[in-house]
ZAKOLTI-363217 format. One record per residue: x, y, z of N, C-alpha, C in turn. Coordinates in pm, whole numbers, plus 50000, padded with zeros to 5 digits. Example, Ala and Ser with C-alpha at 12.3 -4.5 7.8 and 13.67 -1.06 7.14 Angstrom:
513194943150780512304955050780513204967050780/512854977550708513674989450714512905000350787/
END
This chain:
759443767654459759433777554353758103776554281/757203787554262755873788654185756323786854070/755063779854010755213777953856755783786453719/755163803653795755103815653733756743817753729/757583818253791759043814553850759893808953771/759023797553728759793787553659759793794153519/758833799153463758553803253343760003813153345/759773822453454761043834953428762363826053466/762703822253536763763815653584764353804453529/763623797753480763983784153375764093770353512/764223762053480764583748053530765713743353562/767113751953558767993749953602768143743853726/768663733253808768733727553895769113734254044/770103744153986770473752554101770033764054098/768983766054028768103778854024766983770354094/765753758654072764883753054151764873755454284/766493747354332766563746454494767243759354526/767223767254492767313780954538766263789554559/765293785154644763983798254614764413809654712/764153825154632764043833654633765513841554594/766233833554549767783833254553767583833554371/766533829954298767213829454142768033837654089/767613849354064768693859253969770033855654044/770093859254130771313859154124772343844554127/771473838054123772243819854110772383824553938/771273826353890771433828453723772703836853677/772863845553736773703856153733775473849753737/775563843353849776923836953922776703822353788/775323817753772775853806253647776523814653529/775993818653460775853829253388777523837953341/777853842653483779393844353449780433837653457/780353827653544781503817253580780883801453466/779773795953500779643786953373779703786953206/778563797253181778423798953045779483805853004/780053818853049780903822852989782163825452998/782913810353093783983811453105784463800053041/783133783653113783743771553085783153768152938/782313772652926781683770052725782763775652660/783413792452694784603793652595785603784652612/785703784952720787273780052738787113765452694/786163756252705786393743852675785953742252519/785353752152470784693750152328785433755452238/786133762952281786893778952207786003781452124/784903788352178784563798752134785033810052086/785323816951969785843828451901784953840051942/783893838351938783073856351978781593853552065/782163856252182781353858152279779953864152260/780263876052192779723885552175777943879652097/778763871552022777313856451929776483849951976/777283850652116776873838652215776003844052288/776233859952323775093867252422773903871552351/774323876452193773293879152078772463868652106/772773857752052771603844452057771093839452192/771883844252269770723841252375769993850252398/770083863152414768853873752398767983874152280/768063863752186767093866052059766073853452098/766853845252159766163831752175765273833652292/765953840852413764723846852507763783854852427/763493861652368762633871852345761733863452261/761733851352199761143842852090760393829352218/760763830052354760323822452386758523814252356/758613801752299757433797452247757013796552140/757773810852042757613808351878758763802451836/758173800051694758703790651605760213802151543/761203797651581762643805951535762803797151426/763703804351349764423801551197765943804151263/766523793451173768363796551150768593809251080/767843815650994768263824050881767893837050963/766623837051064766393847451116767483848851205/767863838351283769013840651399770413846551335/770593839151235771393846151142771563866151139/770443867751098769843881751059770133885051194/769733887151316769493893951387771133892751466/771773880551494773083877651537774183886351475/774013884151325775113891151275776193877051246/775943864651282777343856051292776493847251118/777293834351099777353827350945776013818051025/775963808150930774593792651008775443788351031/776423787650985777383771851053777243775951189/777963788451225778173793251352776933792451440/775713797551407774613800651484774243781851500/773983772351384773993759051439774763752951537/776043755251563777093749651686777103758051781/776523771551774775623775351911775133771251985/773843767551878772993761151927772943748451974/773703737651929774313725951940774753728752081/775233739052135776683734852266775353739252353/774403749452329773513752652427772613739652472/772013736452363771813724252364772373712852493/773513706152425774293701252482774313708152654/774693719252680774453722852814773293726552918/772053721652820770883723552865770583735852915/770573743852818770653759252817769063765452757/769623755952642768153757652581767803743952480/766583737652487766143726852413765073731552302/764863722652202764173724252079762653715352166/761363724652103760243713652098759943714451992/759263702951922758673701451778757543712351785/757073712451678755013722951673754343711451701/753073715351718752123707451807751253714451712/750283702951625748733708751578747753695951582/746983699851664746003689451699744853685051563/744713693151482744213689451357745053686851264/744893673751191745833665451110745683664951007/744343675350980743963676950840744533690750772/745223701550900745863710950864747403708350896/747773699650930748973699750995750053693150844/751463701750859752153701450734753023689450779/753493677050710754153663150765755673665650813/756053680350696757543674850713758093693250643/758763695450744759183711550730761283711450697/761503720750644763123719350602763133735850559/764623738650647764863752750537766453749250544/766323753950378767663753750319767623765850185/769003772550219768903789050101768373792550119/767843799850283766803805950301765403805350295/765253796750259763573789150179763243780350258/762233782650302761213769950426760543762350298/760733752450296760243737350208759123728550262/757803732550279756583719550349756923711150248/756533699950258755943685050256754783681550254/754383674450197752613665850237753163653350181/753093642650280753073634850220751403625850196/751373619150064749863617850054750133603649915/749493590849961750093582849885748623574049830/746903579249881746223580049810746043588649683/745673589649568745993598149442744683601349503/743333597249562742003604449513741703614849604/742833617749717742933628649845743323637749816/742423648949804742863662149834744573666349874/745023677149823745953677249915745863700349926/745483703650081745733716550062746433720750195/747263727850161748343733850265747843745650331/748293748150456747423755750549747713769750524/746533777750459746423789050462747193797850571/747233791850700748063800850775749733798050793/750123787750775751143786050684751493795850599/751113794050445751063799950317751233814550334/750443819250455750253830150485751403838850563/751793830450648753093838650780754503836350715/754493824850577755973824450510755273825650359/755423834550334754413838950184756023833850084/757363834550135757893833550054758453814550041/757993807150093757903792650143757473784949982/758213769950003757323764449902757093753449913/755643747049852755373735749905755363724449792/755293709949842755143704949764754343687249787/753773680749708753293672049757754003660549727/754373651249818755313640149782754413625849769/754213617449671753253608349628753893595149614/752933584149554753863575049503754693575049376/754433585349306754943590649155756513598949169/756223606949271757883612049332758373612049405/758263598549504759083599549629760453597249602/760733589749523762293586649449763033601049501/762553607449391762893624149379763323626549498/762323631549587762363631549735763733628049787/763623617249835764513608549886766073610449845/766333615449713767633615349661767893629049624/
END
């Protein structure tokens, strides 16, 4: 299987050793795995959540997704869209990668959203260091807030 392949096809095991055979191995997983043995063994209540989020999560392949956006676009609660994601997870459906920024002088330490609100971090425990958050950050979640965590408020932090 070409690399290009893999990108469309994913890494599924019985999609790999199937060349030229994918879709439709995807297809036969697809109706008899995902959406017979995930309901039936998970009880799943609405299918319907389950196909939403995976067509939102394909179309995002590579960017950075939000719970609140999956939310928005799903139509289902977070609890729900988190134990989605959890069982996909779990079935190696779909995995999380962290962000990757090779400059450490722009890179934010520690990211959280809760009430809708993306929360940066810096942590910075020299007082005579600068501390500035990345304009392109600041910029793509204008409604985000940041804050710098020191030796003066990590307490705070923490509790």
């Amino acid at each position: 299987m070409a690399s290009g392949s893999r990108l469309i096809y994913g890494y599924y095991p019985e999609v790999v050793t199937s060349a030229g055979e994918e879709q439709d191995v995807l297809s036969l997983l697809t109706s008899s795995y995902l959406y017979k043995d995930l309901f039936a063994v998970e009880q799943l209540k609405k299918p319907v959540y389950l196909e939403k989020l995976l067509q939102v999560l394909a179309l995002q392949i590579g960017g950075e997704v939000s719970y609140n956006e999956l939310v928005r676009f799903v139509g289902a609660d977070n609890q729900t869209i988190e134990r989605y994601i959890d069982l996909l997870e779990k079935a190696f459906i779909v995995f999380r990668l962290q962000t990757l920024n090779r400059n450490m002088r722009q890179e934010i330490d520690y990211i959280e959203e809760y009430d809708g609100i993306l929360h940066a971090y810096e942590f910075k425990w020299n007082p005579v260091q600068k501390v500035r958050f990345s304009k392109t950050f600041t910029n793509a979640y204008p409604g985000s807030e940041t804050k710098v965590i020191s030796q003066e408020n990590y307490i705070n932090f923490l509790t």
